[in-house]
C-alpha positions, 0 to 999 in steps of 0.5 A: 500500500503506497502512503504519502507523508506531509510534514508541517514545520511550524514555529513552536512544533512540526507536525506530520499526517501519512495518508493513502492513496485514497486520501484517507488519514493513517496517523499523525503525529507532533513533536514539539520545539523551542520558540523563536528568539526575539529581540525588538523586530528581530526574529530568528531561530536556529535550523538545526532546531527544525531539523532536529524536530524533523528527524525525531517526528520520522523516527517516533512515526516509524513506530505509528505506520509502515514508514518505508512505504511512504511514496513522496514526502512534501513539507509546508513551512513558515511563509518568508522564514529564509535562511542561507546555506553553503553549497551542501545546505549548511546554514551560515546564519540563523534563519529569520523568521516570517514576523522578522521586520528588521529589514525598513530600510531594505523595505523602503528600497523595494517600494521605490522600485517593486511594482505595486503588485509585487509580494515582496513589499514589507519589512517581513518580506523575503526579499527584504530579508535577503537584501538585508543580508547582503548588506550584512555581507555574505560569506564568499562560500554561500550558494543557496537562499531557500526558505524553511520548507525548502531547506528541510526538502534538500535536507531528506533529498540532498538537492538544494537550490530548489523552491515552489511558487508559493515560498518565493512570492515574497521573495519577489518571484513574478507568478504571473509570468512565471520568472524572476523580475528584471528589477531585481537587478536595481536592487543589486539582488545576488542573483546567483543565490536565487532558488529554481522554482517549481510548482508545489508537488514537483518531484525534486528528488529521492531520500538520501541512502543514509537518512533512509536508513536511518530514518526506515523511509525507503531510499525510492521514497520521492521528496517534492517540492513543497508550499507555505503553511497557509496554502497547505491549510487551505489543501487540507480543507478540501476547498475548490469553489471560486468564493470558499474561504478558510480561516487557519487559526494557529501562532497567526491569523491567515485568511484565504479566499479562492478566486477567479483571478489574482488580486495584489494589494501590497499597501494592505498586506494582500497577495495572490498565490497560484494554484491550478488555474485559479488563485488564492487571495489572502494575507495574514495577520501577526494576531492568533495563538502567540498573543494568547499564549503570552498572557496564559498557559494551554492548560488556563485557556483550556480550563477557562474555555468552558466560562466563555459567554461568547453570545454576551460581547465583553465590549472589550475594544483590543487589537491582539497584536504579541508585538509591535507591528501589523502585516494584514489586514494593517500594513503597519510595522510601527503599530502598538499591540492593543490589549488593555485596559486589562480587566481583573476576571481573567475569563473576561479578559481571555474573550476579549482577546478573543473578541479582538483577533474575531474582529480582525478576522472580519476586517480582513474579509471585509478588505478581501471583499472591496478589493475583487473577492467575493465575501465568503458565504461560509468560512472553514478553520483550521489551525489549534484555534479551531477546536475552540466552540466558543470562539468560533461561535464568536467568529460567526457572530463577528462575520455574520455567516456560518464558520465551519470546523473543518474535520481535517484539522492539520495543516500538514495533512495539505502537504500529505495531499501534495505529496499523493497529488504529484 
């Protein structure tokens, strides 16, 4: 029986789903990782981390499932989480993670000259991470800028250099014709670092001899071309309609709707990612799990969800940012967490926060919305957050239309469904 594996490396975890070639779930599986280091703007966590978590969730799984039957392996990241490596894939600097805003100066570089329409607008851009980088200076042995799902795809497979479409849209890649822009070369962008781009769920190679036997895979195991962890919530879901729309509530707030036709408004923090012949229209805000989790533990929101009143408004007024700066649906490195007053009932608090990340919700719908897509009629939710009944009742208060918990709750089971799609 041929089984297919996705792998979701997250920020805090890695998470894997095997299914069958039916589509139908075999097992998952979780381990667990330490958070990002912060400073002001700054973000970044070592990869050897990611490796590591990778390497003990394939071990730990090949006590779950038949692993050496795994067909292909597809692996979802952090979108913008970018790192460089050596021409062997070994990392000279700690990646710098999807929320990292260190790089206005390199932002501002890329609004005078990016087209409008381009994703690589904004301090927590790709791009803008790689120029930042230049200026710190490169080391004279670097060959590759791959983003996290890229990195870990070398790393079972041995062949790095390699990206997809979705990862590179916020390193400037054009999806409208397909290729890199000609004014990159403006910016002064090293081009020669630039990864081959693919389409998520091209075969890149087999798992490396070694690792296979180290790991059980099996060395014909395929490893594909991968995606960004929002497009692989969106997969999971099982969405296809021009209009469905599905909300991951996770570390962040990510918000998609399938359209008929590509919309870019970078002043909003709004991208269009390919997939097939259609496109899915979003972006993704700084507030979800990371705010709540720096004001309580898991086991206080559990013990605390059952007293939410989510039919009675707290009338709580917060903008649940963790730290400064907003991409989506405020494009706005300079904005201010707004998260008090705080009252003293910590269940009124927890709701309020809740309330807060529900309304943020509805205005990124609501921009979707004026700016081409349709407004969802209903919303699917992925992510942690999902399994929360109080706050999606809520969310649906909020959006005023019906908000769905979808049965297939992990993101990596969109990369599992890539992997068996290629």
């Amino acid at each position: 029986m041929a089984l297919f594996l996705g792998i979701d490396v997250g920020t805090s975890g890695c998470r894997a789903v095997v299914i069958d070639e039916h589509g139908t779930q075999i097992a998952t599986h979780h381990v667990t990782m330490v958070t990002p280091s912060q400073k002001n703007a700054q973000r970044s966590q070592n990869g050897v981390i990611w490796w590591q978590a990778v390497c003990l969730l394939l071990k730990e799984f090949g006590s779950m499932v038949p692993i050496n039957e795994v067909s292909a392996i597809a692996v979802d990241g952090t979108s913008s989480t970018l790192l460089i490596t050596d021409e062997n894939g070994t990392p000279l600097h700690h990646g710098l993670m999807y929320n990292d805003a260190r790089s206005h100066k390199e932002a501002e570089q890329i609004a005078a000259i990016a087209p409008a329409e381009s994703a690589a607008h904004g301090a927590s851009s790709a791009l803008a991470k790689l120029l930042w980088l230049q200026k710190q200076g490169i080391p004279e042995n670097a060959r590759h800028v791959l983003h996290q799902a890229d990195w870990i795809a070398g790393r079972l497979s041995g062949q790095f250099g390699i990206s997809d479409e979705n990862n590179c849209l916020k390193l400037g890649y054009d999806v409208i014709n397909r290729c890199w822009p000609e004014w990159f070369e403006q910016l002064g962008v090293d081009c020669s670092l630039l990864p081959e781009v693919t389409v998520p769920g091209t075969t890149i190679g087999t798992v490396q001899n070694e690792l296979a036997n180290q790991l059980g895979l099996s060395p014909q195991t395929r490893v594909v071309s991968g995606t960004t962890d929002s497009i692989a919530a969106f997969l999971a879901t099982g969405a296809s309609e021009v209009g469905d729309a599905v909300t991951s509530l996770g570390s962040t707030l990510v918000l998609k709707v399938l359209s008929d036709k590509p919309v870019f408004a970078p002043e909003f923090g709004v991208y269009s990612h390919r997939l097939n012949d259609r496109w899915l229209v979003g972006g993704a805000s700084n507030c979800g799990g990371t705010t709540l989790l720096q004001h309580f533990s898991s086991e206080q929101l559990a013990a605390m969800t059952p007293q939410l009143n989510p039919d009675i408004p707290t009338g709580l007024d917060y903008y649940p940012l963790p730290s400064i700066g907003e991409r989506f649906p405020v494009n706005d490195p300079g904005l201010s967490p707004g998260i008090t007053p705080r009252p003293t009932d910590d269940v009124h608090y927890f709701q309020g926060l809740l309330e807060g990340i529900a309304t943020v919700e509805q205005q990124g719908y609501r921009l979707l919305t004026e700016l081409g897509t349709p407004y969802p009629t209903k919303v699917l939710t992925m992510g942690g957050g999902a399994q929360n009944p109080a706050w999606n009742r809520i969310r649906q208060n909020r959006l005023g239309i019906p908000v769905e918990v979808n049965k297939n709750t992990e993101t990596a089971l969109g990369s599992a469904i890539l992997a068996l799609n290629s």
